[in-house]
LOMITI-624166 format. One record per residue (C-alpha): residue in one letter; z, y, x. Coordinates in steps of 0.1 Angstrom, whole numbers, padded with zeros to 4 digits, always signed. Layout:
<recs>
AZYX
...
</recs>
This chain:
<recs>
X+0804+1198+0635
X+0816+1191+0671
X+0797+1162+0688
X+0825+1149+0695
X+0857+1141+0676
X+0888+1143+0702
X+0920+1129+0692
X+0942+1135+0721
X+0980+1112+0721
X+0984+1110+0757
X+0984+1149+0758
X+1009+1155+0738
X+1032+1133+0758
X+1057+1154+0780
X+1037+1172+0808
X+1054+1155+0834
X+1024+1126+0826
X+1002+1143+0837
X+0984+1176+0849
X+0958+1202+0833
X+0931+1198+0849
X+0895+1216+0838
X+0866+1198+0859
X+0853+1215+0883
X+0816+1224+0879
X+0788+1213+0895
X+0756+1232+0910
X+0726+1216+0891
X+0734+1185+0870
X+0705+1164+0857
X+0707+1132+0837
X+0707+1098+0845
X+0713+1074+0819
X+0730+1074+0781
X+0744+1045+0765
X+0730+1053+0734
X+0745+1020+0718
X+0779+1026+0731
X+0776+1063+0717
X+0770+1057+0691
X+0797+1032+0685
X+0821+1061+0693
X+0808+1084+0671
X+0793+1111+0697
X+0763+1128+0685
X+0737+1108+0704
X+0708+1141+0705
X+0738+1162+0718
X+0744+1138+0749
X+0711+1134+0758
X+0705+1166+0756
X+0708+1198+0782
X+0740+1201+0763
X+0754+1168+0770
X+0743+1171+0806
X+0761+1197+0810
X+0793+1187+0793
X+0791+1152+0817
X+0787+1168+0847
X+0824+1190+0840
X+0799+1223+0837
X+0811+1227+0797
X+0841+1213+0780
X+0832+1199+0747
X+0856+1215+0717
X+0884+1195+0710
X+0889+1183+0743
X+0923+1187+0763
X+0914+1176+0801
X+0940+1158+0820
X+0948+1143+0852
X+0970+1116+0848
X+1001+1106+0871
X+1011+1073+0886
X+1023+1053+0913
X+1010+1017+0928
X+1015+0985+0951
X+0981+0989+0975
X+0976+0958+0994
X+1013+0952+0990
X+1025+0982+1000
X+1040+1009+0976
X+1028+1045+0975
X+1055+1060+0945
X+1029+1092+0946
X+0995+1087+0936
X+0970+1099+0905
X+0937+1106+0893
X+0923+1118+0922
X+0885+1125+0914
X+0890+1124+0877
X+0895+1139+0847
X+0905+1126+0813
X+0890+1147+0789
X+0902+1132+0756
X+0906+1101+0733
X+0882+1093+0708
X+0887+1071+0677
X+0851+1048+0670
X+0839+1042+0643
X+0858+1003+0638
X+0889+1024+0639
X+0902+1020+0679
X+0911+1043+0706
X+0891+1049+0735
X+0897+1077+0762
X+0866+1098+0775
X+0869+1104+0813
X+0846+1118+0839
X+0851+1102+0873
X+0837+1121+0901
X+0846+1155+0888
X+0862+1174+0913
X+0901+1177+0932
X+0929+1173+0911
X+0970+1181+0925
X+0967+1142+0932
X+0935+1143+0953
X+0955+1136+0986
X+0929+1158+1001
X+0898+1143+0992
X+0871+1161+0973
X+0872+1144+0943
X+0840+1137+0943
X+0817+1108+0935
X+0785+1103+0955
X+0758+1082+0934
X+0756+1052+0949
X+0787+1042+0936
X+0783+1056+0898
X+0753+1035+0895
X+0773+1003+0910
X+0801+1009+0885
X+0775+1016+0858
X+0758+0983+0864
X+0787+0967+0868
X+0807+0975+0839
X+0779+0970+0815
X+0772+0939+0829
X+0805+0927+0825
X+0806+0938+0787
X+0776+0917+0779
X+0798+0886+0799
X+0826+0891+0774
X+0846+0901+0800
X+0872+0935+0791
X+0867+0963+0805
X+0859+1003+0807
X+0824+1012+0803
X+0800+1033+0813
X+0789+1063+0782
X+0764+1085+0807
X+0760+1095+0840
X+0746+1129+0856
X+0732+1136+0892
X+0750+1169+0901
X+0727+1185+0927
X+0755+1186+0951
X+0763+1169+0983
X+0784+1145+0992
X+0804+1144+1024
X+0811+1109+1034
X+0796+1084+1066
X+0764+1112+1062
X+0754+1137+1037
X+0746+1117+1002
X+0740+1130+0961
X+0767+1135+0939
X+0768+1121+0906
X+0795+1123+0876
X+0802+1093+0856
X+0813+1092+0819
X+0836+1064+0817
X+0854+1047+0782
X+0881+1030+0785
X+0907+1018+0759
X+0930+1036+0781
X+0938+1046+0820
X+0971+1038+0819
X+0983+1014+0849
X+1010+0989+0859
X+1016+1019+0881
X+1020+1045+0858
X+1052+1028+0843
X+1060+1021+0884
X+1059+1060+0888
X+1087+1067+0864
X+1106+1038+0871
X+1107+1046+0916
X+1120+1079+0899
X+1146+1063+0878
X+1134+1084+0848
X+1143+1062+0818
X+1134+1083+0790
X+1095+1087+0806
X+1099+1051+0808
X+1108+1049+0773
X+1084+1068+0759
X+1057+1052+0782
X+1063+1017+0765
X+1067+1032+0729
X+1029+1051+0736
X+1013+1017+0748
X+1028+0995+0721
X+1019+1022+0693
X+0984+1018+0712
X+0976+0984+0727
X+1003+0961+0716
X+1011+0972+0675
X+1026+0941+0668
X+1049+0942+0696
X+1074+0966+0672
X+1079+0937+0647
X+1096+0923+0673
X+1136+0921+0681
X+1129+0936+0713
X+1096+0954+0708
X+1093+0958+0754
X+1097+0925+0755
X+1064+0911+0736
X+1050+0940+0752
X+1055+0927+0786
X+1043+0892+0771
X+1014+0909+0754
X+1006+0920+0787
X+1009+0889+0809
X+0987+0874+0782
X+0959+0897+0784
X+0960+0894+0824
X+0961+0855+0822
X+0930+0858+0801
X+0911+0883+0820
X+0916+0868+0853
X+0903+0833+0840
X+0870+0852+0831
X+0869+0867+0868
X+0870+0836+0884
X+0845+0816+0858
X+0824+0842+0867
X+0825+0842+0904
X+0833+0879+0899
X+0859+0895+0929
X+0875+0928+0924
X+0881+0936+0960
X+0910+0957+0950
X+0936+0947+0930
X+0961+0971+0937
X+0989+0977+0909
X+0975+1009+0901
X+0942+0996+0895
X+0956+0966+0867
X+0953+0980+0835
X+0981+0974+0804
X+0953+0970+0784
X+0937+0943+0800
X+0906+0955+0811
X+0889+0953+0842
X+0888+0989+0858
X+0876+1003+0893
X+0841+0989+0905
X+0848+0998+0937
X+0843+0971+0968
X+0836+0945+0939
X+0805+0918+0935
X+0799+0886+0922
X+0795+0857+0948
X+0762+0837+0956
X+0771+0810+0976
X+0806+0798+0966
X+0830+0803+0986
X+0869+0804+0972
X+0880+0824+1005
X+0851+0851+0995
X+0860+0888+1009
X+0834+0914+1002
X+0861+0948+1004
X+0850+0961+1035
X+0891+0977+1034
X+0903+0941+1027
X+0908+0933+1061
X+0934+0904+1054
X+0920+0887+1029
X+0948+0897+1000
X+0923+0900+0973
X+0897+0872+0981
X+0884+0853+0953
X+0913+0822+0952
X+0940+0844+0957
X+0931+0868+0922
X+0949+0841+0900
X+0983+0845+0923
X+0981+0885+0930
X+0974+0892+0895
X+1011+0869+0888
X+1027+0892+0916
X+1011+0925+0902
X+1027+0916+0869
X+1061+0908+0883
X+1058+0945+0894
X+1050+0959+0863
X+1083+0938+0847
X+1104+0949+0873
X+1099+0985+0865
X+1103+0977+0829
X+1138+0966+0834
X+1159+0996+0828
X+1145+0998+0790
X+1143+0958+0785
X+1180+0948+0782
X+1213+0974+0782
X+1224+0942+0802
X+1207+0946+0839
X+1211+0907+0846
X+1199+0896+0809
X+1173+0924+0817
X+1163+0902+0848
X+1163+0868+0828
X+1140+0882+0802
X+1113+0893+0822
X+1115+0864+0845
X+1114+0841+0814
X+1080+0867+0806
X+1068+0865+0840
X+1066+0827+0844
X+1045+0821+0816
X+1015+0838+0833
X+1006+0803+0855
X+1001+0779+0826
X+0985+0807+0802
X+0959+0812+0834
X+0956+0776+0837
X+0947+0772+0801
X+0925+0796+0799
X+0907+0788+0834
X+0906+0751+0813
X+0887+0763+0783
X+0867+0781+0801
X+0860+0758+0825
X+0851+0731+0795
X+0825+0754+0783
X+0806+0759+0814
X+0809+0719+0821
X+0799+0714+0784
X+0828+0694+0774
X+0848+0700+0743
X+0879+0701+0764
X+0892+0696+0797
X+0926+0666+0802
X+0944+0660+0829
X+0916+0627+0835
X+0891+0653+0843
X+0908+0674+0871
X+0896+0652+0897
X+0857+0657+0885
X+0865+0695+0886
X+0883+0700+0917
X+0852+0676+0937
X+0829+0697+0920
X+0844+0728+0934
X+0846+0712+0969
X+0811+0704+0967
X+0797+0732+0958
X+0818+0751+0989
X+0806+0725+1016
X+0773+0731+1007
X+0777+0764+0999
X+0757+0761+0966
X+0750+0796+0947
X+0780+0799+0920
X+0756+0811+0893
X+0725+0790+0894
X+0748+0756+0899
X+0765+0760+0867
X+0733+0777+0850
X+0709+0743+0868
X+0740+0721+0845
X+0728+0736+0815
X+0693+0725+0819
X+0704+0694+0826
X+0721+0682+0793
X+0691+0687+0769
X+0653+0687+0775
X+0644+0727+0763
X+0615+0728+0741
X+0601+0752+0768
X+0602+0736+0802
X+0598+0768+0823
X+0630+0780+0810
X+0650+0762+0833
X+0661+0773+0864
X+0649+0739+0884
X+0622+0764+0905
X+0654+0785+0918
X+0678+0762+0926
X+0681+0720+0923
X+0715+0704+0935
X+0712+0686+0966
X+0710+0646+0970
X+0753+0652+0982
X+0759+0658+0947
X+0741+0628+0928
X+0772+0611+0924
X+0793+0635+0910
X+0767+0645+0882
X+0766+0608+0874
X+0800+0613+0868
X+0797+0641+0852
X+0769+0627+0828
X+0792+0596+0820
X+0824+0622+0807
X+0798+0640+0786
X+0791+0605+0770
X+0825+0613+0757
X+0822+0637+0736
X+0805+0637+0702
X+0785+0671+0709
X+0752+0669+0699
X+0729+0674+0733
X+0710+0706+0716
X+0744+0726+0707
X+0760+0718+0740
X+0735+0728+0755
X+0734+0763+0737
X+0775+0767+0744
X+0767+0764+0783
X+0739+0789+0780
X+0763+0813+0766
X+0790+0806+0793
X+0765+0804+0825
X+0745+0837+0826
X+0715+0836+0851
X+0713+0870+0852
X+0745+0888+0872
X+0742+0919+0895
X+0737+0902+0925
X+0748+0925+0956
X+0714+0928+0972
X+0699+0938+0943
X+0727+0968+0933
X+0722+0979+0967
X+0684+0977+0964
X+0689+0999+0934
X+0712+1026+0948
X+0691+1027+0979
X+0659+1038+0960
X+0679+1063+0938
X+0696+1078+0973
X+0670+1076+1000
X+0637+1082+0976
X+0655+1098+0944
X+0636+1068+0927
X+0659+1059+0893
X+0635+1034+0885
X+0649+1006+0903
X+0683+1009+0885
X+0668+1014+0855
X+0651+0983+0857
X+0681+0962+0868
X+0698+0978+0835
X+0675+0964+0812
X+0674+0927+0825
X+0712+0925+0827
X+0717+0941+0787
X+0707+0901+0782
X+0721+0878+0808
X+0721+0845+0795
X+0685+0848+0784
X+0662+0834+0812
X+0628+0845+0815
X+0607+0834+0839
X+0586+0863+0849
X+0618+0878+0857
X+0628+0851+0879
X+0637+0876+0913
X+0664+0889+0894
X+0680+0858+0892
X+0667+0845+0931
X+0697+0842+0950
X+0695+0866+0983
X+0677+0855+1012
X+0693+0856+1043
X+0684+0889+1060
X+0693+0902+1021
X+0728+0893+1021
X+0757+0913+1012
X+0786+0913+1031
X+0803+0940+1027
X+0810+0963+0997
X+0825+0997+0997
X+0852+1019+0982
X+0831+1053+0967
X+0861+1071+0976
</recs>
């Protein structure tokens, strides 16, 4: 029995989609982490992952049976610029897996050597930022948010080229699937209509089933899109979460978040938030995510327009008809959303005044994004345990009195009862998030003293991060000064 049972679509789409690429070994991999849970939701034989075997297999030193490793092709809008020529360029895709609930997931190793779309890096991965994207991505499953996630990760005895000399590492990442609003870009700069064809026909068969019902079956796939993207982004921002790079080729059709590169989740709030130490304009700070995720997706429809109409201008009316729903399907969602962490049952237009001060508020006094809303929480119901509130770690400053009188008076409002309101915000205001000091504490431990237990650690308290406990309150301390983050970095 193979440990793992391929099932590989993309590859047997014309070879101008991608490249075959084996990965390039590695000198002496060891193992870091298995997500045994997620592994097992997949169907891999858990003993042969954790085992030499597995090791080996993650690190690009053994392909697994079945497998069919790819690099994939695609262009991309970066910081507003279009490159029609880019590509996995320190990864491999070495198959698609069907789980065990019946959906498609592609297996990739990132960090596993050049590819004919490298540009002349070295396609390699140094460890710092496998263990950021590993934190990160699991993190953001346990939010609720989409996204790829993180199956294993292997150190690779090599080193790293980059500012100085660092370890390699391989990451084993799962995603629904790689493909980009810059894959269908690619074809489309090189007026190939049939690739664009069967492109669409791939990702609705895939992602969007019910799409092919439809009397123009790219059509509701381009909605189906803009949907998922309205959504996603709404969960971004609830979360104080900034990608830092939200290039077109890093926006994926499937609606998950992809690419923990520069990205981190704010402490104090602050809308114009830049971490990306590459985002020297500001393009992707935290307020502008709503309106570049609305421009990315007019890119995507634009290249979609030779297969969405035999009629080019009807063509055009279509997608902008698709394109202008994203703003009020955002909104909404931002609203619900928003409800939940206030604990209201839903937001009206009487209550956009109470949000927007509360938003001003918390920037003028720069209040930490995840405590304020968590500190709300504690304040609708008395818990049966006081020390479960986050009152020791963060109280709202005299300034704000008046608006949570406000706020107190609107929940009057509402029929909720106090206890099961309260348990709603719990569930939409984590405590725990992976706050940039303490990532970097984490892959500064594993680099400088080849100590994993500091990631480790970090792992297990954000697999539950609504649940506060108080003896692990410095996981949930917001940074003090000489800790702050302000810059993140691209592993590239």
């Amino acid at each position: 029995m193979n440990p793992i049972a391929f099932d590989n679509s993309y590859a047997r789409l014309p070879e101008r989609f991608y490249a075959r690429q084996a990965p390039e070994p590695v000198a002496a991999p060891g193992p870091i982490r298995v997500n045994e849970e997620l592994a097992t939701a997949l169907g891999i034989d858990l003993d042969w992952l954790k085992s030499a075997a597995g090791t080996e297999a993650v690190a690009g030193n053994a392909t697994p049976p079945g497998a069919d490793p790819i690099a994939t092709v695609y262009a991309g809008h970066q910081f507003g610029g279009f490159n029609p020529q880019l590509g996995d360029g320190r990864a491999v895709l070495l198959g698609e897996i069907i789980a065990r609930d019946g959906h498609r997931f592609d297996l990739q190793l990132k960090g596993s050597g050049p590819t004919p779309w490298s540009r002349g890096g070295d396609g390699r991965s140094p460890l710092g930022p496998v263990l950021r994207e590993y934190l990160l991505s699991e993190t953001m499953y346990r939010l609720g948010v989409p996204t790829t996630r993180a199956l294993a990760a292997v150190t690779t005895g090599d080193v790293v080229a980059r500012e100085r000399f660092l370890p390699g590492a391989v990451l084993a990442r799962v995603a629904s699937s790689h493909i980009r609003i810059g894959t269908f870009q690619y074809y489309a700069a090189r007026k190939d209509v049939e690739a664009l064809q069967l492109l669409a026909d791939h990702v609705i068969e895939r992602h969007y089933p019910d799409a092919r019902a439809g009397e123009n079956p790219v059509l509701a796939l381009l909605e189906g899109v803009v949907s998922r993207q309205a959504s996603l982004i709404a969960q971004w921002q609830l979360l104080g979460f900034i990608h830092g790079v939200m290039n077109t080729d890093n926006m994926l059709i499937c609606g998950e978040t992809i690419d923990y590169g520069p990205c981190a989740f704010m402490d104090a709030f602050n809308p114009d938030q830049v971490y990306s130490s590459i985002d020297h304009g500001g393009r992707y700070a935290y307020r502008s995510q709503p309106g570049i995720a609305h421009w990315n997706l007019s890119c995507l429809a634009q290249a979609l327009l030779p297969i969405l109409d035999d009629d080019p201008e009807r063509a055009v009316a279509l997608a902008q008809k698709a394109i202008d729903a994203f703003p009020g399907q955002f909104l909404d969602a931002n609203a619900q959303g928003m409800a939940r962490k206030l604990g209201l049952e839903a937001i009206g237009e009487q209550d956009a005044a109470l949000v927007e001060d509360l938003w001003q508020l918390m920037a003028e006094h720069g209040l930490d994004f995840t405590l304020a809303f968590r500190r709300l929480a504690d304040l609708v119901h008395e818990r049966d345990e006081p020390s479960l509130n986050v009152s020791a770690l963060f109280e709202f400053p005299d300034a704000l009195q008046p608006w949570l009188e406000r706020w107190r008076a609107r929940l009057d409002q509402d029929a909720q009862p106090a206890a099961a309101r309260q348990a709603l915000m719990d569930r939409a205001n984590p405590v725990f998030i992976p706050r940039n000091h303490l990532v970097e504490e984490a892959i500064a431990a594993a680099t400088d003293e080849k100590d994993l237990g500091v990631f480790h650690r970090l792992m297990e308290v954000l697999a539950s991060p609504h649940a506060y406990r108080p003896d692990l309150a410095v996981f949930a301390t917001p940074p003090q000064p000489e800790q702050v983050v302000r810059q993140t970095f691209c592993g590239t």
